[in-house]
C-alpha positions in Angstrom: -71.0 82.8 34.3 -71.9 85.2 31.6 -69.9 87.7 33.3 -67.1 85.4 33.4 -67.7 84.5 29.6 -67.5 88.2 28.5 -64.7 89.0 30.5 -62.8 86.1 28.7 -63.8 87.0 25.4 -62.5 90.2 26.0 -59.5 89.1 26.8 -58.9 87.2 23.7 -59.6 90.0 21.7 -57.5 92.1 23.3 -54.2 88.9 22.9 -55.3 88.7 19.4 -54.9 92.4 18.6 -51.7 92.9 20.8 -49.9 90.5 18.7 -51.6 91.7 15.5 -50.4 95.0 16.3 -47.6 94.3 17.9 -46.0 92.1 15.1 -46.8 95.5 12.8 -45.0 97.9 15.5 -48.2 100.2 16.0 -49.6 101.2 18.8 -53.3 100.3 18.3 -54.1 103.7 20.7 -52.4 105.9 17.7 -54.5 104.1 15.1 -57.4 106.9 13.8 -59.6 104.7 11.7 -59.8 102.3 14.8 -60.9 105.3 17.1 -63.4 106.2 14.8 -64.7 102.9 14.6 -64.9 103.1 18.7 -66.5 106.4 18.3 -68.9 105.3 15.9 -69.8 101.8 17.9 -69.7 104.0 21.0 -72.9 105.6 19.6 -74.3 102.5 17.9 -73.8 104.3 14.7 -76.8 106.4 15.0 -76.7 110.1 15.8 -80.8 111.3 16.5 -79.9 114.8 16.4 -78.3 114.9 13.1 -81.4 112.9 11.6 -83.9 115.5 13.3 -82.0 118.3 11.2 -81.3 115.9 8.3 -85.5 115.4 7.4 -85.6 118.9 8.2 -83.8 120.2 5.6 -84.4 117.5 3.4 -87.7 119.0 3.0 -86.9 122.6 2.3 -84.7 121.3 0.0 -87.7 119.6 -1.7 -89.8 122.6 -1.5 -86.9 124.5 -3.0 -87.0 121.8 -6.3 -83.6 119.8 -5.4 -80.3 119.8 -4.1 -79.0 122.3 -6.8 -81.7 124.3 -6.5 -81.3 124.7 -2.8 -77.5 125.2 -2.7 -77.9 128.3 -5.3 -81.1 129.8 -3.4 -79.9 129.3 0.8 -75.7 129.7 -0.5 -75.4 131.2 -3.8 -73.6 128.4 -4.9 -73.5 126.6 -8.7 -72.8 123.3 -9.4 -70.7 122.8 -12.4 -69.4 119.3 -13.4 -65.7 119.1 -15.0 -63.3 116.2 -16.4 -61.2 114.4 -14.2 -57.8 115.9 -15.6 -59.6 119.5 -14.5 -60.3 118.2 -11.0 -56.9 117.0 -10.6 -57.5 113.8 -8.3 -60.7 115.6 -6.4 -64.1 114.4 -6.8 -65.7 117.3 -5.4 -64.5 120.9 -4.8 -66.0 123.9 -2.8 -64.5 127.3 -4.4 -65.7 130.0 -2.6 -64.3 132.3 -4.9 -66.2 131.4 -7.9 -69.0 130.4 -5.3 -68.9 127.3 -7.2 -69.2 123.6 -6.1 -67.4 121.3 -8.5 -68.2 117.9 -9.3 -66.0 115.0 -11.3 -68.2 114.5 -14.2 -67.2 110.9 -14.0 -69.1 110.0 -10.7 -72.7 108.2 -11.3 -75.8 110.4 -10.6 -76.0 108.4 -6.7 -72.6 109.8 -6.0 -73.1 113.2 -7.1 -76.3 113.7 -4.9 -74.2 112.4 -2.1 -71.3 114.6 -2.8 -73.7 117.3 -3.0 -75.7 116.3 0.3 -72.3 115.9 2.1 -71.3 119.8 0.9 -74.0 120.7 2.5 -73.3 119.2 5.8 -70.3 121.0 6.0 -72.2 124.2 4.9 -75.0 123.9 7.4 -74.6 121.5 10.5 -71.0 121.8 10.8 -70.6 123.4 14.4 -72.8 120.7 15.4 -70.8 118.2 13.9 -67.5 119.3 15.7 -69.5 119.4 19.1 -70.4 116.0 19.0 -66.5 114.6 17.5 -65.7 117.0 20.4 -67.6 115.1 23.1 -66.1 111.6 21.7 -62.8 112.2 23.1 -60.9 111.6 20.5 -57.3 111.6 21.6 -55.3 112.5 17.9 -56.0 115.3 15.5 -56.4 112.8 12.7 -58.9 110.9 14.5 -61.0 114.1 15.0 -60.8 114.8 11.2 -62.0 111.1 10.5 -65.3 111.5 12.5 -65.7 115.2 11.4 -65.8 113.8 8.0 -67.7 110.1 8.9 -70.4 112.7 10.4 -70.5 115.0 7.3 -71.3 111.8 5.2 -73.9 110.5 7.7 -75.6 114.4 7.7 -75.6 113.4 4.1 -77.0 110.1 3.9 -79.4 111.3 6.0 -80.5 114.1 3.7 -81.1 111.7 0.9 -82.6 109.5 2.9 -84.9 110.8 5.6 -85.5 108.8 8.7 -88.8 108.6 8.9 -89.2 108.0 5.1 -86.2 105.6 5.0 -87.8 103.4 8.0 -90.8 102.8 6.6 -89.8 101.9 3.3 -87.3 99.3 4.9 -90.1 97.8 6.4 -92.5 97.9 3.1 -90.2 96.8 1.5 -88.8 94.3 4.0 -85.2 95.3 3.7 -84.9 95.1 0.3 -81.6 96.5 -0.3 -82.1 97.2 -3.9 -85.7 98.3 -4.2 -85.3 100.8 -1.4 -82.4 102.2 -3.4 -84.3 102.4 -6.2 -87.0 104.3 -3.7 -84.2 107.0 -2.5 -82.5 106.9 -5.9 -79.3 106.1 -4.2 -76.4 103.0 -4.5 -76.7 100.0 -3.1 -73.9 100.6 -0.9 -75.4 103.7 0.3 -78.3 102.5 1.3 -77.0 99.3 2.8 -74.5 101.8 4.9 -78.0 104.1 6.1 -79.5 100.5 7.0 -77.1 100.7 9.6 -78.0 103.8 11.3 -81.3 103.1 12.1 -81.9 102.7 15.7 -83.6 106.1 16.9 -85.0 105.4 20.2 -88.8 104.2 19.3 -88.4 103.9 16.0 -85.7 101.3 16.0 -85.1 98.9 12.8 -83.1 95.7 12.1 -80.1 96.3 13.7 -77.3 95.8 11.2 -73.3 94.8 11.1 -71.8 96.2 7.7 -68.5 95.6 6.5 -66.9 96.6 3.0 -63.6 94.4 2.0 -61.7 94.0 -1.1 -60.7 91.1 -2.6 -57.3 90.5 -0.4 -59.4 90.4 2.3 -58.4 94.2 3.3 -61.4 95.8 5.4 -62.1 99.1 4.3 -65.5 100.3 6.1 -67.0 98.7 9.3 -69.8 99.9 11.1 -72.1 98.5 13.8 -75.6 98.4 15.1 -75.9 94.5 15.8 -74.1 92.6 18.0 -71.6 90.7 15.6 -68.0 90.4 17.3 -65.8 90.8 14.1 -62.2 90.6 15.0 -61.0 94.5 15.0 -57.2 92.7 12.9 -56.5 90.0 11.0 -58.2 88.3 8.4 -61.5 87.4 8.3 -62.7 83.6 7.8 -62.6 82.7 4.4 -66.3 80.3 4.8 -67.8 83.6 4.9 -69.3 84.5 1.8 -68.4 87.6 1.7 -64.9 86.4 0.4 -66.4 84.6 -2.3 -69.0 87.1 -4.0 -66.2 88.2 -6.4 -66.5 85.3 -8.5 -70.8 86.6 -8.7 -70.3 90.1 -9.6 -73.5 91.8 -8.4 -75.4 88.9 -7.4 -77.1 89.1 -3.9 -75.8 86.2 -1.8 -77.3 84.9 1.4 -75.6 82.6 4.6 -77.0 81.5 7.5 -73.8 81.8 10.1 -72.9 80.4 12.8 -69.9 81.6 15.1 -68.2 78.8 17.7 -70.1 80.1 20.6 -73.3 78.9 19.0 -74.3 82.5 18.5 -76.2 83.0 15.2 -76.8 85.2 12.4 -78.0 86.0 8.5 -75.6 87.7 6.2 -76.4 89.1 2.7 -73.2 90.0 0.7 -72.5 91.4 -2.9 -69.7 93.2 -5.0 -69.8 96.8 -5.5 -68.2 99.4 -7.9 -66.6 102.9 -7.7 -64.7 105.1 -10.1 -64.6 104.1 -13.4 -67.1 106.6 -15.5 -64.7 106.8 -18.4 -62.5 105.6 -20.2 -59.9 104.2 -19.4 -60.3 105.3 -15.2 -60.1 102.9 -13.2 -62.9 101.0 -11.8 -62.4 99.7 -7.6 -64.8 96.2 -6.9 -65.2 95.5 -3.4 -67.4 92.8 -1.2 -69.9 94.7 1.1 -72.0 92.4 3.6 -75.3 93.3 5.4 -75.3 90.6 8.8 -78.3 90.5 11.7 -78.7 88.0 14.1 -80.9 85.2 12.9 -84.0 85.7 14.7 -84.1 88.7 12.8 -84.0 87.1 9.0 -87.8 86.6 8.9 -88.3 90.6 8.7 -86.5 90.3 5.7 -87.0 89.7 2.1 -84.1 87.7 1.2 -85.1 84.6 4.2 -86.8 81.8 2.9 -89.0 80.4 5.2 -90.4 77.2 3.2 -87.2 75.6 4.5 -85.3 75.2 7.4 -81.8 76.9 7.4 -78.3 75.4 7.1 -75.8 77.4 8.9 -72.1 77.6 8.1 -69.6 77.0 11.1 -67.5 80.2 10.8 -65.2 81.5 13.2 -64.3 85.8 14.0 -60.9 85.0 12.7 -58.5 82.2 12.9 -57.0 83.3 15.9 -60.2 83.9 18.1 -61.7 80.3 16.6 -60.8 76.9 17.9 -62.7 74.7 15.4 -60.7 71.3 15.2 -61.6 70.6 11.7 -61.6 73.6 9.9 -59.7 72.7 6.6 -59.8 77.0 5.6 -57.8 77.6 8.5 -54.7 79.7 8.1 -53.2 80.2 12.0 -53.1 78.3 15.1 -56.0 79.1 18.0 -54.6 81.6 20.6 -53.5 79.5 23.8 -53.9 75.6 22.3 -50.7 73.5 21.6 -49.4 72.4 18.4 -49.8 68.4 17.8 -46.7 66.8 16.6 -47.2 65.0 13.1 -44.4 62.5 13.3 -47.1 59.4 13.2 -50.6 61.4 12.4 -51.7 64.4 9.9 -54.7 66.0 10.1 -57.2 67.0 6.9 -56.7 70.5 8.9 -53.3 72.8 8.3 -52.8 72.8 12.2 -54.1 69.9 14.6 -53.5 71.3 18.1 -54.6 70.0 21.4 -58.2 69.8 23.2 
């Protein structure tokens, strides 16, 4: 039965995204970001090997007094911070002639040590990096340049944020997403985005869904440790509230979820900022959402135990969810029948049949 269940499930993923994609006229096989996000599922989003070297380095770099320090010592290299008409569109820019890293001096002090950190994963791992987007068998060019460069930011998130180190202050701190970024002196997206790589063999953490959206809905970063089936098109379902944290700007917001399977889970969402800096650049808010299955909340900070939890009937996407009364939904259900409404209309858009 369970094999029976998966199989179908699978199927309807695979109807939903054929006529997604097929009403765009794209091959889903020549999409890059979706092969990365294979690759990067594929894997669990954790890469042992780069986190080995990561807290390696991450200490000589402390014993060499910082990131700048480093850089000049081990490659010669400066870091010089310039204005954004200088940098023409670039946040950060490697010139070998000047042996010279340049930095927009717009970006906040957690994006330049990232920037930074992810220079230097280019600098130092990078033949390592191009073995393992090697191995994923990426079929297009761009795809390969996607995961070189998904790698080079994980070698740098790693750097700022040692494994070892990062673990155990998730579990101090009991996933705390804003006091452990306070620990590592990085964003909260940052360290929401490291939350998800943490599943080392025997040293294993809360595994984590992320997803970054703006506020059309448009998903912009997805990565996976958990087991939450998001639908890979189409929107997502407007109950969830990571659709609604816009109106809360910054504020931590907590759901208890629950999909049409009966499968369960605890989402954390909140609004984050880039750009901006000066005056008058533009600033980009998005939506990011931490999500776990449920018997996972107690481990974390942000579950309040006192009380039983209320869970919200959401669905993967309108598509994929056949929930009768859902007066949010936006489509029909894949494979149910439209009810005529000649002598009955019902609270939902759709009424389709049993």
């Amino acid at each position: 039965m369970l094999r029976l269940y998966t199989a179908y499930k699978s199927d309807q993923f695979a109807l939903a995204d054929q006529q997604q994609v097929g009403s765009a006229g794209r091959d889903a096989a020549s999409d890059p970001v979706a092969a990365v996000r294979v690759f990067l599922a594929a894997h669990r989003n954790c890469f042992p090997h780069l986190d080995a070297a990561a807290e390696s380095l991450a200490a000589q770099i402390g014993h060499a007094g910082g990131l700048q320090a480093f850089l000049k010592q081990r490659h010669g290299l400066n870091v010089r911070r310039l204005p954004q008409d200088i940098m023409m569109g670039s946040v950060r820019r490697l010139d070998r002639h000047r042996r010279e890293i340049l930095l927009d001096d717009g970006l906040d002090v957690a994006s330049q040590h990232f920037q930074l950190a992810q220079q230097l994963a280019y600098l130092q791992v990078d033949d390592e990096i191009r073995k393992i987007v090697d191995s994923g068998g990426l079929s297009s060019d761009n795809a390969c340049k996607l995961a070189h460069r998904a790698l080079a930011g994980y070698f740098g998130a790693a750097i700022l944020m040692p494994y070892a180190q990062f673990a155990k202050a998730a579990e101090s701190k009991r996933y705390d997403v804003e006091a452990i970024s306070r620990r590592f002196n990085t964003s909260f997206e940052q360290t929401a985005h490291r939350l998800t790589t943490m599943q080392k063999p025997g040293q294993e953490c809360v595994p984590f869904f992320f997803i970054r959206v703006d506020s059309a809905g448009n998903v912009s970063k997805r990565l996976d440790s958990g087991n939450f089936p998001f639908a890979r098109h189409g929107g997502g379902c407007p109950l969830w509230s990571l659709h609604q944290v816009f109106a809360l700007p910054r504020a931590v917001v907590t759901q208890w979820l629950e999909l049409p399977d009966g499968q369960r889970f605890f989402s954390i969402a909140r609004t984050v900022s880039s750009g901006g800096g000066t005056y008058p650049s533009e600033r980009v808010t998005r939506a990011v959402a931490l999500v776990c299955e449920a018997h996972h909340a107690e481990r974390m900070v942000y579950c309040d135990q006192k009380s039983s939890p209320v869970f919200t009937p959401i669905g993967i996407s309108c598509r994929l969810c056949h929930r009768s009364t859902c007066t949010s939904r936006s489509e029909p259900p894949i494979g149910r029948s439209i009810l005529a409404d000649e002598f009955r209309r019902t609270e939902a858009p759709f009424g389709f049949s049993d």
